[in-house]
C-alpha positions as CSV (number, residue, x, y, z in Angstrom):
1,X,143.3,145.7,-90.9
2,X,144.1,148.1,-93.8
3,X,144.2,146.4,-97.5
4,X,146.2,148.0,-100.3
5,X,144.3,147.9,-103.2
6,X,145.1,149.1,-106.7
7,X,141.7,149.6,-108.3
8,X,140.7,148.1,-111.6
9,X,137.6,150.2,-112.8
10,X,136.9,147.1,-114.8
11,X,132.7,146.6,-113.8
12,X,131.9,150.1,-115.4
13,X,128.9,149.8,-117.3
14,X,127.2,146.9,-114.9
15,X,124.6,147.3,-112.5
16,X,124.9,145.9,-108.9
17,X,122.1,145.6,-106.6
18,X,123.4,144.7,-102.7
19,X,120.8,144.3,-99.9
20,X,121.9,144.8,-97.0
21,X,124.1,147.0,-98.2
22,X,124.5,150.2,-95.6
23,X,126.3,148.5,-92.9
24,X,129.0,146.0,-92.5
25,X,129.7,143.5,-94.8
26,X,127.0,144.7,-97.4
27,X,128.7,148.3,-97.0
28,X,131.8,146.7,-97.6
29,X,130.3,145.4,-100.8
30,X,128.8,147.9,-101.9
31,X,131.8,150.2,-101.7
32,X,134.1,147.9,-103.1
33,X,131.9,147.5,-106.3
34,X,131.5,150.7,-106.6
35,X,135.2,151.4,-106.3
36,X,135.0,148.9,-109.3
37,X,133.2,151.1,-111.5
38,X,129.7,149.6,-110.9
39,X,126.6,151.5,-110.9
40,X,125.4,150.3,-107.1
41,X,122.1,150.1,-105.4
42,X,121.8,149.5,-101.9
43,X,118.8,148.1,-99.8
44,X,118.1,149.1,-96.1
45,X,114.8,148.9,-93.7
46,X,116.4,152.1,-93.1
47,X,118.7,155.1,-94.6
48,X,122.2,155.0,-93.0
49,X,124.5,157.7,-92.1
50,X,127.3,155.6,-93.2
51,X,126.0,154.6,-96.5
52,X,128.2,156.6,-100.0
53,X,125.7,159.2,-101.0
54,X,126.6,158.2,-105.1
55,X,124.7,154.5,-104.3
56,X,121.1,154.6,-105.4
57,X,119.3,153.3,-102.0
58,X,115.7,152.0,-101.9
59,X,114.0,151.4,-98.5
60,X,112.6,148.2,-98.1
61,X,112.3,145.3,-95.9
62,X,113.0,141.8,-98.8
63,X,111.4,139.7,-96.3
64,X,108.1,140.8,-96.8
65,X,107.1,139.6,-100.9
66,X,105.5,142.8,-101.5
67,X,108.6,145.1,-100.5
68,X,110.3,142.4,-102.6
69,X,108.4,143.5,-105.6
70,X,108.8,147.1,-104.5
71,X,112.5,146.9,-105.5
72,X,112.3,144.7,-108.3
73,X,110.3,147.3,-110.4
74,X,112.1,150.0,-108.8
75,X,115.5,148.5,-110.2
76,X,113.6,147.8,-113.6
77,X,112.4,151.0,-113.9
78,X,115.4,153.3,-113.6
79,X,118.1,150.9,-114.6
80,X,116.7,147.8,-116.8
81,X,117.7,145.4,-113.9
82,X,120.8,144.3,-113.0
83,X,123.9,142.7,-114.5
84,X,125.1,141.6,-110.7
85,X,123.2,140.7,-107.2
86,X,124.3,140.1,-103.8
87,X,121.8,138.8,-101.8
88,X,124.1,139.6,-98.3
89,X,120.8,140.6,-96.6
90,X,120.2,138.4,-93.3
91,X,120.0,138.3,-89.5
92,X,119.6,135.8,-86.4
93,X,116.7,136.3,-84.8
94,X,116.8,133.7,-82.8
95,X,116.1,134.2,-78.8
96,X,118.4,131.7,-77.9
97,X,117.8,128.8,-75.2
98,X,117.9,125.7,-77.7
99,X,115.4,123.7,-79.7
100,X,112.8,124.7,-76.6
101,X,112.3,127.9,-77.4
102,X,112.0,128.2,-81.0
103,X,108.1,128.7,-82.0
104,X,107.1,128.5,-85.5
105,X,107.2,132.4,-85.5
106,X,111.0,131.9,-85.3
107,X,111.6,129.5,-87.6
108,X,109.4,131.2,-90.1
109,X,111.3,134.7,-89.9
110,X,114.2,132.9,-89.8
111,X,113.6,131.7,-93.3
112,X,111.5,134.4,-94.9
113,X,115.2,137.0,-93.8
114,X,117.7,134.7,-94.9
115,X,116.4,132.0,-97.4
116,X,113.3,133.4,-99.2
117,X,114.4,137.0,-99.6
118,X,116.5,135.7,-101.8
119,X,114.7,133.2,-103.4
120,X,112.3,136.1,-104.3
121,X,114.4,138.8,-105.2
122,X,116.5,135.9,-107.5
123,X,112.7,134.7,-109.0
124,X,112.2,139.0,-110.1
125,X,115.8,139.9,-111.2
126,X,117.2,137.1,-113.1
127,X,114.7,137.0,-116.5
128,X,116.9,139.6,-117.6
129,X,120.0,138.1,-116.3
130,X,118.9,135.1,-118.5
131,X,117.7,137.0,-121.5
132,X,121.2,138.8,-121.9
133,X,122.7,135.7,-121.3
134,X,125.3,137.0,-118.7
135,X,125.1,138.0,-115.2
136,X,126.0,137.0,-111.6
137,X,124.7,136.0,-108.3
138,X,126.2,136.3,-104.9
139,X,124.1,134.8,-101.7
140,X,126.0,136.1,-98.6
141,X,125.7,132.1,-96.5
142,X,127.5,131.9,-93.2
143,X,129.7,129.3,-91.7
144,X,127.0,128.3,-89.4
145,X,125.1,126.7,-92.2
146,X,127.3,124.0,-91.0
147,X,128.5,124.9,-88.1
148,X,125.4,125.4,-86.1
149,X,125.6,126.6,-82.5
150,X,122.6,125.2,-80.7
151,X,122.4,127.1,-78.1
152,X,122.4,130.5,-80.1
153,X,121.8,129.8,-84.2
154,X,119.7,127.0,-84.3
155,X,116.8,128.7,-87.1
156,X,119.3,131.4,-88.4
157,X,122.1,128.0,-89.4
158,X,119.0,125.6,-90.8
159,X,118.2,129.0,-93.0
160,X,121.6,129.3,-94.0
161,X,122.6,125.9,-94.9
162,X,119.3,126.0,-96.9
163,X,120.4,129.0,-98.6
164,X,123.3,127.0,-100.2
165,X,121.8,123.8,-101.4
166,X,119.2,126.4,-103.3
167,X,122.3,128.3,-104.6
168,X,124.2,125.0,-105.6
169,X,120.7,123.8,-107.6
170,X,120.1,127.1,-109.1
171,X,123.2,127.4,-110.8
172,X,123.2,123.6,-111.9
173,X,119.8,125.4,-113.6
174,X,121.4,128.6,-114.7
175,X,124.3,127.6,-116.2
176,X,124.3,126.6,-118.9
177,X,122.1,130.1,-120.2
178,X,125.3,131.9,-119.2
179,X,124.5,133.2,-115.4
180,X,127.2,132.1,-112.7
181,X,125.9,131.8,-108.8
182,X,127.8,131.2,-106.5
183,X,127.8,131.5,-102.4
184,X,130.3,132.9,-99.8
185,X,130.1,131.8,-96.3
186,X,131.9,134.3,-93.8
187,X,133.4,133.5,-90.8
188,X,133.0,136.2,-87.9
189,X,133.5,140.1,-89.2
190,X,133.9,142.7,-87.1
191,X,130.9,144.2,-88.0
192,X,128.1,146.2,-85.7
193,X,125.5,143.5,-85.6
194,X,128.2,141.2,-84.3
195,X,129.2,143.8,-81.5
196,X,125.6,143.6,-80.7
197,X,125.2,139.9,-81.0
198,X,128.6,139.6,-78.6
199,X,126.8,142.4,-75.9
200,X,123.6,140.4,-75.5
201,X,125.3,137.4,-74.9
202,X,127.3,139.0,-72.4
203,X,124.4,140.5,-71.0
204,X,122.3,137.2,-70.5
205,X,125.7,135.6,-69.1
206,X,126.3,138.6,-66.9
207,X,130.0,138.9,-67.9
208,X,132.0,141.5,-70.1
209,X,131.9,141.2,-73.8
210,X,135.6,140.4,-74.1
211,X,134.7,136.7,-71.9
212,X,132.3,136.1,-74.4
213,X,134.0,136.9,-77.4
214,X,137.0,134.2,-76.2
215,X,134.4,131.9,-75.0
216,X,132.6,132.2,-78.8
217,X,136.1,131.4,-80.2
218,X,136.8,128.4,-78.3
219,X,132.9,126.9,-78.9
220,X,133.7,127.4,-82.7
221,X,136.9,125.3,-81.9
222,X,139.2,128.3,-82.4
223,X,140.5,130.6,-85.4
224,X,143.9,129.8,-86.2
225,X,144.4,133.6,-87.7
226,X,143.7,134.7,-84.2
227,X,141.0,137.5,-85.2
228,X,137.4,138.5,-86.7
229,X,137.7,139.3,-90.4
230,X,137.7,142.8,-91.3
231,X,134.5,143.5,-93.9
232,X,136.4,144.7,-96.9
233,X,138.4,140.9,-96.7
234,X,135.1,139.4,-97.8
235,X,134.4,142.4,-100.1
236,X,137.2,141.3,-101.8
237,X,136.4,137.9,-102.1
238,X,132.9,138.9,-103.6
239,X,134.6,141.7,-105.8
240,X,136.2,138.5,-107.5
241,X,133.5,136.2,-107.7
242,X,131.6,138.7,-109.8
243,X,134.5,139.6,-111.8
244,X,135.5,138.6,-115.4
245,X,138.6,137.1,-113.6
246,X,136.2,134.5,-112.0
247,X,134.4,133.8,-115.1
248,X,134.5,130.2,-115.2
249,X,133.7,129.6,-111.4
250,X,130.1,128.6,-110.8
251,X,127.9,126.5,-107.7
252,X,130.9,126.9,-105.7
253,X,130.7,128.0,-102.0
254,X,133.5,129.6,-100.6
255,X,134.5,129.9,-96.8
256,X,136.5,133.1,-95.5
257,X,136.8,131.9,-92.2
258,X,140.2,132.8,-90.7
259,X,141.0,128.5,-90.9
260,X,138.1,128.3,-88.4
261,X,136.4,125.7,-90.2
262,X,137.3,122.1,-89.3
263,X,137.9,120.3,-92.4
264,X,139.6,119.7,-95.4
């Protein structure tokens, strides 16, 4: 899906840090800030080919605290820290099977990649969000925080779904010192991890990746818009967020899901 976009450059001057930000959504991101007129960092475990050559990238794996601290003095260093985060850094790593076989191995990387990361890398970067009295936070969440599928997101959904009550208490916290946080929980994106997600299911089914993709759809009770979300759709969503258009929205959590999601 192509989006029209008439670009504003109307974040020059801020920094934005976005881990995970070399492939998919955090790409998406990261491009779209920059589009913005944001100065961008990016944070990998590893340099991409697709990455813009103009973002500042720093190698470094956020769910390790030392690597954590790495980039916080890196970003301190060479830009006074940052007026904008997006924490959009986080995987399943669950082996599948159910409850059975998760080991306390899982359920601890599960958390460290998609919950403490962030906790961390908020805890380094936002004294001088709070000093300046301005700034924003973006944790990337995921429908399955409360949509878990047991059979396949068990660890990565309890992360995730503790990822938002964090968020919602942080910015209760945060507020009032003139910070905004606020979390965005993506439906399915076409992105690479989820091609690869979709081919080892298919594999451990022994069936084509186009029978699992339907059957995903109808276990997540079906997406009325009929398709995966493109990346830039929720690059938009976080382009606003961080916005001066958005400037009065705070602990909210919003779903870009297609319709997916079953309530009201």
């Amino acid at each position: 899906m192509e989006i029209k976009r008439h670009f504003e450059k109307d974040l020059a001057g801020k920094v934005a840090l976005v881990t995970g930000g070399t492939k998919g959504i955090g790409k998406a991101i990261a491009s779209r800030l920059t589009a913005a007129g944001a100065t961008v960092i990016v944070t990998a475990r590893h340099p991409s080919g697709e990455a813009n050559p103009s973002y500042h990238f720093i190698a470094a794996d956020l769910s390790d605290p030392a690597e954590v601290l790495k980039v916080s003095r890196e970003v301190s260093d060479k830009f006074g820290g940052v007026d904008i985060l997006v924490n959009n850094m986080g995987a399943n790593t669950y082996p599948g099977g159910g409850f059975s076989t998760l080991e306390d191995a899982h359920w601890n990387e599960a958390l460290q990649v998609n919950l403490l990361s962030s906790v961390r890398l908020d805890r380094a970067l936002l004294p001088k969000m709070l000093a300046q009295k301005e700034g924003v936070i973006v944790h990337i969440s995921s429908t399955s925080s409360r949509f878990p599928i047991w059979e396949s997101t068990m660890a990565y959904s309890a992360a995730k779904a503790a990822l938002n009550t964090y968020s919602k208490a942080l910015s209760d916290e945060v507020a009032p010192q003139g910070v905004r946080v606020v979390t965005v929980s993506p439906g399915l994106n076409r992105t690479s991890a989820m091609a690869a997600f979709l081919e080892e299911l298919a594999k451990n089914a022994n069936t084509t990746v186009e029978a699992v993709t339907g059957k995903l759809f109808e276990r997540l009770g079906g997406v009325p818009m009929g398709r995966m979300a493109a990346p830039e759709e929720t690059a938009e969503l976080v382009y606003f967020l961080v916005s001066q258009q958005a400037g009065y929205i705070t602990g909210a959590n919003y779903v870009i899901d297609g319709g997916n999601f079953p309530v009201v």
